[in-house]
C-alpha angles and dihedrals in degrees: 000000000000110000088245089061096058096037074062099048093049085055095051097049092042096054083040088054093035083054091046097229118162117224097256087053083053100051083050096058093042081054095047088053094055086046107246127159118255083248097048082053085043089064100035100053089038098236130096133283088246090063089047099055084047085053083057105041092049094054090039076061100041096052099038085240111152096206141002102271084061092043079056102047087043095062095043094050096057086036091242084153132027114266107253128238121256107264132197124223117269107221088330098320130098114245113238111219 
């Protein structure tokens, strides 16, 4: 791996720990950004979409963050997830990744 990369990747992991995420809370951001639903998470990550909502409402929390669009542009901003590619719609819906 370039030594940029892992630079990166230091950043990110140490703005996910300073904000004390856990790294569920963090899978579910990285979800959010790509735009799935809490129950596509919710399958993805084999728990339940209750879990889920808690995930959300603890980093909404953690971040000072009022809904979920700012809980986004918050995580793209200090890079806590990777910034996802453009995507087309799939028969009218967007593909979660």
């Amino acid at each position: 791996m370039p030594r940029q990369e892992m630079l990166l990747l230091r950043e990110i992991r140490t703005a996910r720990e300073s904000l004390g995420l856990s790294l569920p809370e963090s899978e579910v951001i990285n979800k959010k950004v790509r735009g799935c639903t809490n129950k596509r998470i919710a399958v993805d990550l084999a728990t339940s979409e209750e879990t889920v909502e808690r995930h959300i409402a603890s980093v909404l929390g953690n971040v000072g963050a009022s809904n979920r669009m700012e809980l986004v542009l918050f995580a793209l901003f200090y890079q806590l997830v990777d910034r996802p590619e453009p995507r087309r719609p799939q028969g009218g819906a967007y593909v979660c990744h």
